[in-house]
C-alpha positions, 0 to 999 in steps of 0.5 A, spaced: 852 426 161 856 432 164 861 432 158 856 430 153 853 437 155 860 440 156 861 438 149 856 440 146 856 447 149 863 448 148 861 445 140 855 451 140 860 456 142 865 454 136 860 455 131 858 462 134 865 464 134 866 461 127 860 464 124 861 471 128 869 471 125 866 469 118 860 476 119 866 481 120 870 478 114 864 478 110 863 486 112 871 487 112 871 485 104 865 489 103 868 494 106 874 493 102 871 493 097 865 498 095 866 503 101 865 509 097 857 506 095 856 507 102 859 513 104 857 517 098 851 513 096 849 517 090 845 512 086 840 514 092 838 520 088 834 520 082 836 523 075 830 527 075 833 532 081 839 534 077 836 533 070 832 541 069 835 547 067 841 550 070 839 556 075 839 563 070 843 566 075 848 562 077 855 562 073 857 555 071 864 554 073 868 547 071 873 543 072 877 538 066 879 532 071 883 527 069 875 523 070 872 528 066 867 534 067 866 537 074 861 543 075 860 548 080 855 554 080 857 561 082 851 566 084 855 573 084 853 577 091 856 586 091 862 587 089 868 586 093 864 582 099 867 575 101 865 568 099 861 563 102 862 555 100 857 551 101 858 543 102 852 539 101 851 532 103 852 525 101 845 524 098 843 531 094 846 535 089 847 543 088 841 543 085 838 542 092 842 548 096 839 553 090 834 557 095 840 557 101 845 560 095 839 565 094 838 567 101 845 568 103 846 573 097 840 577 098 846 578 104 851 581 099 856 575 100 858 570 094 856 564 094 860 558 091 856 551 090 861 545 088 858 539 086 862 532 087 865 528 082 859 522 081 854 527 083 849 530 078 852 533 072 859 531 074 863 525 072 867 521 076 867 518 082 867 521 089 872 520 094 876 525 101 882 526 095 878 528 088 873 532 092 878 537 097 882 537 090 875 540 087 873 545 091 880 547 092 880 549 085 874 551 085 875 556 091 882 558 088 878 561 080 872 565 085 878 568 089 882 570 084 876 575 081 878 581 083 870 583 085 871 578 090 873 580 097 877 576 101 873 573 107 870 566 106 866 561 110 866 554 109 859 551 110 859 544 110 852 540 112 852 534 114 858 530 110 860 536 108 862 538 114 867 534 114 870 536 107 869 543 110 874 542 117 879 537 112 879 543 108 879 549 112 887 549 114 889 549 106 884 554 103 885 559 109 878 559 112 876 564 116 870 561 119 865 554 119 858 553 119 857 546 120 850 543 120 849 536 122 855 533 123 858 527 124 865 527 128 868 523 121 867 517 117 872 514 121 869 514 127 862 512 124 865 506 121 868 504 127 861 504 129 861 498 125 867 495 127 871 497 121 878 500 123 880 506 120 886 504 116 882 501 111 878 508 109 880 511 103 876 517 104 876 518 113 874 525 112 876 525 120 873 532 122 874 533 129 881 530 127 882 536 123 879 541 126 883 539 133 890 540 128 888 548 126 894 551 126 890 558 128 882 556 130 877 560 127 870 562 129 866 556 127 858 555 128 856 548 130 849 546 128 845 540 131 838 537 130 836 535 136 831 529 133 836 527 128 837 520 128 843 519 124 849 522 127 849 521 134 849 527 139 856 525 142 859 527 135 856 534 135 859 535 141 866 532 139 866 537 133 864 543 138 870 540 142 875 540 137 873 547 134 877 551 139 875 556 143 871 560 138 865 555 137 858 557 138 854 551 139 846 551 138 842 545 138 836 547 134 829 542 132 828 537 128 831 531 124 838 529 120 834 533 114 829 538 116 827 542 120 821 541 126 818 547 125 820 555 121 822 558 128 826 552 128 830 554 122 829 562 123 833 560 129 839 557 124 839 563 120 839 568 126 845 564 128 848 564 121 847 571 120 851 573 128 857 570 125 856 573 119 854 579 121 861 579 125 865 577 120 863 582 115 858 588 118 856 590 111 854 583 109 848 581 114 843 576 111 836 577 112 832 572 116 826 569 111 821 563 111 824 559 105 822 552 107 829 548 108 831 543 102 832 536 105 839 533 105 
């Protein structure tokens, strides 16, 4: 009776490892396969939220890829003032950021909205390469105007804090404002027991932002009911920002905000390192409800 049992658990521990090992070469197939689905789902995002009128007060900015047309939207502040970029998340397009563009040139900055490619109105397909190729350009045709001063700010929410901290060394940022962010998709893929070398797109934050040659004033934003990036990520990104970080942790989950205090306390937040970058150029708190990522 003894070795009928023995053989029989040891048969059951055989089938639960042959099902476990085929689980993960299922999901490393996947993996392999349809990353980018994953990590920028934009078939999430209906057609009816980039199918209206471009912003009368946003000057349409493209780029001919070699997979098409890509769109940015350039909302112009006082002459001479810096440039914020914004970075928006992997399930909104820039028509999602028109308020904040609005708000923060009240302030009198420059404010640049770059879509990603697959996203909106813009053709092709996403990843880390073709998306930090993109805003570069962007970037590079906004500062080449003589109206436009040379400070910029790299605002990155969510995902897009990632593409902030992978660009900041190259564009030669002179500030970030990460809000909700992930240390990196290689270390939330690792989460799921995918190793990192199989990523095309790793957009590893807190991997770039430890290699900045010079560290530049960075705020990190977190909500503290958000439930998609984990609290121990934020604190790498803030770990990694170096000596120049500020680090708030504000109400509210991954998308939205808990109350309008909550979001007052982001802006006065946003407005300080403005404010210190650039005096003349202080935003003004309003009530504008945040548009979810």
């Amino acid at each position: 009776m003894a070795m009928t049992w023995h053989r029989r658990l040891g048969r059951l521990a055989g089938i639960l490892v042959s099902t476990v090992v085929i689980a993960w070469v299922v999901l490393m197939v996947a993996a392999a396969v349809a990353q980018e689905t994953f990590i920028f789902p934009r078939w999430v995002i209906p057609a009816s939220a980039w199918s209206g009128p471009v912003p009368s007060d946003a000057e349409v900015l493209t780029l001919d890829t070699e997979q098409g047309e890509v769109p940015a939207w350039f909302f112009a502040g006082q002459p001479d003032a810096g440039l914020i970029v914004f970075l928006h998340g992997n399930g909104v397009v820039i028509d999602r950021r028109v308020d904040l563009a609005r708000q923060l040139v009240r302030s009198g900055w420059n404010v640049l909205l770059p879509e990603y490619r697959g996203y909106g109105r813009a053709h092709g397909s996403p990843s880390q390469a073709a998306i930090t190729s993109d805003v570069t350009a962007f970037i590079a045709q906004v500062r080449a105007r003589e109206t436009v001063g040379d400070t910029l700010v790299l605002y990155g929410r969510s995902i897009g804090t990632t593409v902030a901290a992978v660009l900041a060394e190259d564009v030669q940022a002179d500030a970030l404002i990460l809000q909700t962010p992930p240390a990196g998709i290689r270390q939330m893929a690792a989460r799921y027991l995918v190793p990192g070398f199989m990523l095309r797109s790793p957009l590893d934050g807190e991997a770039a932002l430890k290699a900045l040659s010079t560290p530049v004033p960075t705020l990190v934003i977190e909500h503290g009911q958000d439930r998609l990036i984990p609290a121990s990520h934020v604190a790498c990104i803030a770990a990694a920002a170096g000596p120049h970080v500020r680090h708030i942790t504000v109400g509210g989950t991954h998308n939205d905000y808990a109350s309008g205090e909550d979001q007052r306390a982001v802006q006065a937040a946003v407005q300080q390192l403005l404010g210190e970058l650039s005096p003349e150029n202080e935003m003004t708190p309003d009530a504008d409800r945040a548009s979810p990522e």
